[in-house]
C-alpha positions in Angstrom: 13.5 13.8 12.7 14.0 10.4 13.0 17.1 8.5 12.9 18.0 6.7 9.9 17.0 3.4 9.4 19.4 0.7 9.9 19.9 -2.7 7.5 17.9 -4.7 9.7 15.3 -2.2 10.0 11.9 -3.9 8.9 10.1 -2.0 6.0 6.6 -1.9 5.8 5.1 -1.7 2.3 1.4 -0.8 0.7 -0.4 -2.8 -2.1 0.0 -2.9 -4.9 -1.3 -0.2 -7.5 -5.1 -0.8 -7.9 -5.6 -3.3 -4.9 -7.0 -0.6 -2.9 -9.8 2.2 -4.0 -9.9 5.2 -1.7 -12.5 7.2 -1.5 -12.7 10.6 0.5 -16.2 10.7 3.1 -15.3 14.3 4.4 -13.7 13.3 7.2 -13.4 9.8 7.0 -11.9 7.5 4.0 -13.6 4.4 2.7 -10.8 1.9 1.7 -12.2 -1.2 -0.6 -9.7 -3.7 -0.6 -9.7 -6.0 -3.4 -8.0 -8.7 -2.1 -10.0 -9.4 1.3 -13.3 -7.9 -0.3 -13.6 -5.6 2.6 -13.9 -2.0 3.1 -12.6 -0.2 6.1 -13.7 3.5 6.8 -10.6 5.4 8.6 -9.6 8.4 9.4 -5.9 10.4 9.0 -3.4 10.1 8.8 -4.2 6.6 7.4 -4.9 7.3 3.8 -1.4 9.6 4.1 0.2 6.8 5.4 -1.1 4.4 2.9 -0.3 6.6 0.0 3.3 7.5 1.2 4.1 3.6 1.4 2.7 2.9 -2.2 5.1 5.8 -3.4 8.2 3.9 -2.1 8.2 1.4 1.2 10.2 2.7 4.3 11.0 1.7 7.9 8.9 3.2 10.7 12.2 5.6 11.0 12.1 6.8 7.0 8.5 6.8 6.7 8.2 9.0 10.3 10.8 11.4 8.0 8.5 11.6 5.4 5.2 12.2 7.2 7.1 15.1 9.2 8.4 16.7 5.7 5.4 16.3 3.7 3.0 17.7 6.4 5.0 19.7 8.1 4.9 17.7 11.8 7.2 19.3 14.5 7.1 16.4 17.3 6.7 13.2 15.3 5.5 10.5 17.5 7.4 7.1 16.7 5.3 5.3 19.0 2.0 6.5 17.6 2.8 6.1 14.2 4.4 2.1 15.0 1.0 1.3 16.7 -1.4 2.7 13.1 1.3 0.4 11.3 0.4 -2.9 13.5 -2.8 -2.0 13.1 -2.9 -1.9 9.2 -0.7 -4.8 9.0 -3.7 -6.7 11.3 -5.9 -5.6 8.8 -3.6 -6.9 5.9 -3.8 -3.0 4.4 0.5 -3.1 4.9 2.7 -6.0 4.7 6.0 -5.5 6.8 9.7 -7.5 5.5 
């Protein structure tokens, strides 16, 4: 597991209810996001990440704890998960503070 987050330990948060729409493709997820009026299509653990974050935001620490928990992960990758995180903030799907 992780280590626990520190106070100065950014956290990263989702929208807010209802400014997303998710919708399962199979493999894929189309995300329509209200505020930008664009729809991204991505694949996990993305919409996992996203939903984790609009249940309560975390640091990349906590929210590595609760995507090892929840889906069971044995070797939780810090790295790999900080880089989907810049990535959604890029795309203004996660705000970080």
């Amino acid at each position: 597991m992780a280590a626990a987050a520190g106070a100065d330990d950014p956290r990263y948060h989702a929208p807010p209810a209802g400014a997303l729409r998710m919708v399962p493709l199979d493999e894929l997820t189309a995300l329509y996001h209200r505020a930008s009026g664009q729809t991204h299509l991505v694949a996990a653990p993305v919409p996992e990440i996203l939903a984790l974050l609009g249940e309560t935001p975390a640091s990349l620490g906590g929210l590595l704890d609760r995507l090892a928990v929840r889906y069971d992960l044995a070797d939780p990758d810090a790295a790999v998960l900080a880089a989907r995180l810049a990535e959604l903030e890029a795309l203004g799907l996660v705000t970080r503070g």
